[in-house]
C-alpha positions as CSV (number, residue, x, y, z in Angstrom):
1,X,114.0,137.9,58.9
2,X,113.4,139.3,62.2
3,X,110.3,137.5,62.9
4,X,112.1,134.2,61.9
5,X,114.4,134.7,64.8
6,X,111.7,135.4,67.2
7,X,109.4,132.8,66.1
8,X,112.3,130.0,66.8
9,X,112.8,131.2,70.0
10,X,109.2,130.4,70.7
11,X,109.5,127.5,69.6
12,X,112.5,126.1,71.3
13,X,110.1,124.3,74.2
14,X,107.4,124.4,77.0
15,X,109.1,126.6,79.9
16,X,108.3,124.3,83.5
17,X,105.7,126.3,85.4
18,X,107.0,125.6,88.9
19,X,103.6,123.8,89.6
20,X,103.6,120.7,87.5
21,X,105.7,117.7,87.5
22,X,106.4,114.8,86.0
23,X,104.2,111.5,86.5
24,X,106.3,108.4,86.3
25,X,105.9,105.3,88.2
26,X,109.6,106.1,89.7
27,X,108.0,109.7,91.0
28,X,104.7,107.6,92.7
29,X,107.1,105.3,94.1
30,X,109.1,107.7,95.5
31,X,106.1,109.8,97.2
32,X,104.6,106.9,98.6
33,X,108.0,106.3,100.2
34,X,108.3,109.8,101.6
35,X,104.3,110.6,102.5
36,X,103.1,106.9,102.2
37,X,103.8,105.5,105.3
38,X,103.5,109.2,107.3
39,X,99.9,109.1,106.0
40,X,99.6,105.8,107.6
41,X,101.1,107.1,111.1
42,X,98.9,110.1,111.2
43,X,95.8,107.9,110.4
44,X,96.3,105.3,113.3
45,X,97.4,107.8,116.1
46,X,94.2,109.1,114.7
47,X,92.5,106.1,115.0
48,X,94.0,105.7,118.7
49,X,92.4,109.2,119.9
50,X,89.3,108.6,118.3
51,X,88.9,105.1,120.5
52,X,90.1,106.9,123.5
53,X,87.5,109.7,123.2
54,X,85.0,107.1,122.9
55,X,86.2,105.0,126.0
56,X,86.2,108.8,128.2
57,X,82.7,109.5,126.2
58,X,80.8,106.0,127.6
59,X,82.8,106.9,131.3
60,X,80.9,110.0,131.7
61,X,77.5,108.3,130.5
62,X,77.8,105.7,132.8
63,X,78.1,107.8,135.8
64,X,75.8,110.0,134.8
């Protein structure tokens, strides 16, 4: 009778982790709202450095 009782407790579901959540379209949306468009800021100011170590990089070849 005692293992009955322990083996129903067991039973009664899959504990969260902590790590893992749930994958709906709702979730992606929401991420893609949040770290969507600050990806997309951090990759043009990116993009804007990059050009303007190239313009400084043909400067200093061209009076060298």
């Amino acid at each position: 009778m005692q293992d009955a009782k322990n083996n129903m407790q067991k039973e009664k579901g899959k504990k969260w982790d902590g790590k893992s959540r749930p994958s709906s379209e709702l979730y992606k949306e929401n991420w893609n709202e949040i770290f969507g468009q600050k990806e997309q800021e951090e990759l043009k100011a990116s993009f804007k450095q990059s050009l303007a170590n190239k313009k400084e990089r043909e400067k200093k070849e061209e009076k060298q």
